[in-house]
C-alpha positions as CSV (number, residue, x, y, z in Angstrom):
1,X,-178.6,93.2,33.8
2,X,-179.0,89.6,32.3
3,X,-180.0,87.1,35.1
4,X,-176.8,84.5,34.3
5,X,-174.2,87.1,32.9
6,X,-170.9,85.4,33.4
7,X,-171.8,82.2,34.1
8,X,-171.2,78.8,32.7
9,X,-173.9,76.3,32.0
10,X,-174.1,72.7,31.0
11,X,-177.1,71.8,29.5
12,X,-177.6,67.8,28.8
13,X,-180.1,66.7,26.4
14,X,-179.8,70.2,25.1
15,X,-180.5,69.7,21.5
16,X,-184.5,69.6,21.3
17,X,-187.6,69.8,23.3
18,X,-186.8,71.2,27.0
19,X,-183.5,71.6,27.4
20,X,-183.1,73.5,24.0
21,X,-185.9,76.0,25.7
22,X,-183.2,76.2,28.5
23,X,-180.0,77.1,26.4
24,X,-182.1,79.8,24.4
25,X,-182.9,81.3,27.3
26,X,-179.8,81.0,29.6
27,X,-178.4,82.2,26.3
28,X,-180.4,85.7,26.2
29,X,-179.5,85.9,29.8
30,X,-175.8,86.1,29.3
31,X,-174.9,82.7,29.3
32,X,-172.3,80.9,27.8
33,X,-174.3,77.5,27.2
34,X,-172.6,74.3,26.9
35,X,-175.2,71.7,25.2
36,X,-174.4,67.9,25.9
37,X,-176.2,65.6,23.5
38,X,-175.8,63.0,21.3
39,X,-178.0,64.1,18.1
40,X,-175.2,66.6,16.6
41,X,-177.1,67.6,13.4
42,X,-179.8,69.2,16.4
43,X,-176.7,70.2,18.5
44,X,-175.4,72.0,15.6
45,X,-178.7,73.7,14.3
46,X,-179.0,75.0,18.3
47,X,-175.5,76.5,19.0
48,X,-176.6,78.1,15.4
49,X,-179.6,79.2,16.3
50,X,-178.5,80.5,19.5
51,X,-175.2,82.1,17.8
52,X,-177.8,83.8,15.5
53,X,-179.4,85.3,18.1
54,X,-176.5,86.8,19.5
55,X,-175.9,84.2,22.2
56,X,-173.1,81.8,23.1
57,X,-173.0,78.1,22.8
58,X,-170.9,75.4,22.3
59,X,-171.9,71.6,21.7
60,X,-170.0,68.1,22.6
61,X,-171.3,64.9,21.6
62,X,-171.7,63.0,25.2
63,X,-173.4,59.3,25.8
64,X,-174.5,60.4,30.1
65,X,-174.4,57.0,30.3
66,X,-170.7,56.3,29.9
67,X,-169.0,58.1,33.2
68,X,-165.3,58.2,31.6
69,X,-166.5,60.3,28.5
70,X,-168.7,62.4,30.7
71,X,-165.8,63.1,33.1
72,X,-163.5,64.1,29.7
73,X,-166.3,66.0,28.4
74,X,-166.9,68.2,31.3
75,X,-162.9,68.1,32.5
76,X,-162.3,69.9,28.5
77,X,-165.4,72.7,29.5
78,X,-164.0,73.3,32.3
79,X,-160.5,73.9,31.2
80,X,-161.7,75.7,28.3
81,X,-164.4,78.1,30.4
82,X,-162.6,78.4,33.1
83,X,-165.9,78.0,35.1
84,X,-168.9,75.9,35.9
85,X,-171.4,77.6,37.7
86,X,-174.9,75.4,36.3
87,X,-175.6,72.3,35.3
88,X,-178.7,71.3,33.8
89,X,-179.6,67.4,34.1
90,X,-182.0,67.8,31.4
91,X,-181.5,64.3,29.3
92,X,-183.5,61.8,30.0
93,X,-186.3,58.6,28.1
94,X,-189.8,57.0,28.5
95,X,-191.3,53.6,28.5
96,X,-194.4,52.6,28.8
97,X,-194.9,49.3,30.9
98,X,-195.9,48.1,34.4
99,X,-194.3,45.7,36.6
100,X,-195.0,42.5,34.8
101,X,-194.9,43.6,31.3
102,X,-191.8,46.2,31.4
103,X,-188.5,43.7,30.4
104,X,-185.3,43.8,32.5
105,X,-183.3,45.1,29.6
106,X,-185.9,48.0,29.2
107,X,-186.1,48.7,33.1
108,X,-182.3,48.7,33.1
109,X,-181.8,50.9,30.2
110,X,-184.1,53.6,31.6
111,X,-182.1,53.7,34.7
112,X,-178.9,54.1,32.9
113,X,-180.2,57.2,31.0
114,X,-182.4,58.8,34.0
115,X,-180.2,57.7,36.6
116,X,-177.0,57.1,36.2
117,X,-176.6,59.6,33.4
118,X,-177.2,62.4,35.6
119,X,-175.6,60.6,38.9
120,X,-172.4,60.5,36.2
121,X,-172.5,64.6,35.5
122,X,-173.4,65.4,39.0
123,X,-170.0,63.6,39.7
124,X,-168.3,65.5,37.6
125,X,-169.4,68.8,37.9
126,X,-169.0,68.8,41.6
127,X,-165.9,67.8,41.8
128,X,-165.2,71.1,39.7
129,X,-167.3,73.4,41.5
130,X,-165.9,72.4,44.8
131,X,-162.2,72.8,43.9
132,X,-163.4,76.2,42.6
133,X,-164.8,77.4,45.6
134,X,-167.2,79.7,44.2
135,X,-170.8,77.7,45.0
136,X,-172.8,76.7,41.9
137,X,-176.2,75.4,40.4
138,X,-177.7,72.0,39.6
139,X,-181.0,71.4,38.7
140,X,-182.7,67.9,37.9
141,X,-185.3,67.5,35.5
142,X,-187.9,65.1,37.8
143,X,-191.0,64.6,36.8
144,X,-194.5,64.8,38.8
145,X,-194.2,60.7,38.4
146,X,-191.5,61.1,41.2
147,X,-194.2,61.5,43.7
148,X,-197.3,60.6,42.3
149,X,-198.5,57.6,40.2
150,X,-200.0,57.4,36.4
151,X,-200.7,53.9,34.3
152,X,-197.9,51.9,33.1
153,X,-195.0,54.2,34.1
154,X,-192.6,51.4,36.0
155,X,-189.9,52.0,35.0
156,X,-190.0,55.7,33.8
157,X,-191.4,56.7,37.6
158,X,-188.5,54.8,39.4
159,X,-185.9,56.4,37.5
160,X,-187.7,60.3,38.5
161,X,-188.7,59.2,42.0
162,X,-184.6,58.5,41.9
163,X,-183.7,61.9,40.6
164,X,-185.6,64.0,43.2
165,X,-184.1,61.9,46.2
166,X,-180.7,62.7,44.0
167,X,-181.6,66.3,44.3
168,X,-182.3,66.0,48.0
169,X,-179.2,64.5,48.9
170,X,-176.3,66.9,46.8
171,X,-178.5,70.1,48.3
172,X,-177.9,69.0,51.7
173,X,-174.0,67.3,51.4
174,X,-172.9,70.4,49.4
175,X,-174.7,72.9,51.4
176,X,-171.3,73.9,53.0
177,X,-170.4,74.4,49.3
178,X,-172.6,77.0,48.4
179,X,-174.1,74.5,45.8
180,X,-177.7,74.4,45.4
181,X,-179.9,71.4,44.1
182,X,-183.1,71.5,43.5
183,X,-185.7,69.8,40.8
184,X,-188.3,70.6,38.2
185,X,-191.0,68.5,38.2
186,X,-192.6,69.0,34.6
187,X,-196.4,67.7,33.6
188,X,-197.0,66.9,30.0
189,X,-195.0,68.9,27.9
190,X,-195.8,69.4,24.1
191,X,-192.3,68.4,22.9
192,X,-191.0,66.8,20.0
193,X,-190.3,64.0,22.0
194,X,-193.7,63.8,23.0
195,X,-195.0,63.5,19.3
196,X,-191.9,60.3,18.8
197,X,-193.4,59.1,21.9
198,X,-197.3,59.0,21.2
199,X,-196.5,57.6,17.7
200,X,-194.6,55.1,18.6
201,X,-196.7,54.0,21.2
202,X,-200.1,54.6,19.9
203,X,-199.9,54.4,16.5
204,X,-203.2,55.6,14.7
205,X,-204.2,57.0,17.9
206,X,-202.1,59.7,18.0
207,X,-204.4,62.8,17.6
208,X,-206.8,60.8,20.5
209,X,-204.2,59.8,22.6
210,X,-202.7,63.3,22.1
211,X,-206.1,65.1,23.4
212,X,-206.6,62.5,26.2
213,X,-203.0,63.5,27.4
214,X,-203.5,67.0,27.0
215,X,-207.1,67.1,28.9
216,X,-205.4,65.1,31.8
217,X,-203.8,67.5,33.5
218,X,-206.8,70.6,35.0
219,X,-204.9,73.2,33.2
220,X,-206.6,71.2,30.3
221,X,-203.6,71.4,28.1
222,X,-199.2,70.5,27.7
223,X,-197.4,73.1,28.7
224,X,-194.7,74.8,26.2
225,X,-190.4,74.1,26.7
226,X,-190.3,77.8,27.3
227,X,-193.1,77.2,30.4
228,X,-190.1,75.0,31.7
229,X,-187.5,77.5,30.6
230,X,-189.0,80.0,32.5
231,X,-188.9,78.1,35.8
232,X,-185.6,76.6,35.1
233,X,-183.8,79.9,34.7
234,X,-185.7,81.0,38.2
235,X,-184.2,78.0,39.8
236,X,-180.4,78.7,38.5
237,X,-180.5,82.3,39.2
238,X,-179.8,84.5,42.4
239,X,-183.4,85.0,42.2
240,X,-183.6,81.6,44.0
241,X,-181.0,82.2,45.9
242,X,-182.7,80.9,49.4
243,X,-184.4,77.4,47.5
244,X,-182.6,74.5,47.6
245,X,-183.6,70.6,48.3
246,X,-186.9,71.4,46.5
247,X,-188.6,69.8,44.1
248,X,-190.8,72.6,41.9
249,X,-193.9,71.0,40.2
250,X,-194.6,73.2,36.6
251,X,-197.6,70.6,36.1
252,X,-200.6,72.6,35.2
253,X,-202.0,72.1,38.5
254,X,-201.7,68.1,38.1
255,X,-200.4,67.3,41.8
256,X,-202.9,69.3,43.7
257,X,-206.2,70.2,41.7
258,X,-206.9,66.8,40.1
């Protein structure tokens, strides 16, 4: 029996990297993915690739950021699934700055992605999966940054060490809910993101700077979306069914061996 037959799942950033590792997966588990993103060539090539495969998905363009179109957005799954049983708060941005150098427009716009965007479908989704009174599924994407500290991460680690108090506080208000919360807290993963990210950042230093990053964490290497997949569809599954308020660190050994 497929581990999320039935079910309903939002996925939010769900069009590359991570969170397109999730809706594959959730897919072959039986599934019916909703991917939220704003790229839709990538939204379209997923629910494609995942349709190929024999899987369903759907994709809406959604800014996290803007609460009134996330609120239509996920009011329109709803009515049209008839369910939400998972939601994914996948979507999220870097920056690489400390305290003095990092710009009040850049530190605000991080927390309006990593923050508020999922604050905004956690408002959303709840409201949904209250009213319905069957219990439901949220998991955060943190980071290891929410509890531990790397070079010029200001903004990036305030906006995950936000996220996993988030996750704390929905698993114990909707406890009574049968709603459980908990968070992933990734290390370096190889991602296309990742790639965007080192080039942009360290431009002609990107195979270096891509070693130095990789040799960082003691497993002595990124780990793969589908490493994240994997523990993300253990999480959302009645496999889990006892873990909530938890934050789960995927990280290659990073927060305890280093």
């Amino acid at each position: 029996m497929p581990k999320l037959a039935s079910k309903t799942a939002i996925v939010t950033g769900g069009a590359s990297g991570i969170g397109l590792a999730i809706c594959k997966l959730f897919a072959q588990e039986g599934a019916a993915v909703e991917i939220l993103d704003r790229n839709v060539e990538e939204m379209t090539k997923a629910v494609a690739e995942i349709t190929a495969a024999g899987g369903v998905a759907n994709a809406v363009s959604c800014d996290v950021t803007d609460a009134a179109q996330v609120d239509a957005v996920i009011t329109e799954i709803h009515s049209r699934r008839g369910q939400i049983d998972i939601l994914v708060n996948n979507a999220g941005i870097a920056h690489v700055g400390n305290a003095l150098t990092t710009t009040p427009e850049d530190f605000e716009r991080i927390q309006r992605v990593n923050v508020f965007g999922p604050a905004n479908c956690l408002r959303s989704t709840l409201k949904f999966m209250v009213a319905d009174a069957k219990g439901g599924v949220i998991l955060n994407l943190a980071s290891c940054v929410s509890v531990m500290a790397i070079n010029d991460r200001f903004a990036y680690a305030t906006s995950k060490g936000a996220v996993l108090s988030m996750t704390y506080a929905v698993a114990k208000d909707f406890l009574a809910h049968n709603i459980r919360c908990n968070a992933l807290l990734p290390g370096r993963v190889h991602t296309p993101f990742v790639d965007g990210f080192i080039a942009k950042n360290y431009p002609g230093r990107e195979e270096e700077m891509f070693d130095k990053l990789s040799k960082a964490q003691p497993i002595g290497r990124m780990a793969r979306p589908e490493e994240m997949a994997t523990a993300a569809l253990f999480l959302c599954s009645d496999d889990a069914s006892f873990i909530t308020g938890t934050g789960m660190p995927v990280d290659g050994g990073t927060l305890t061996i280093r």
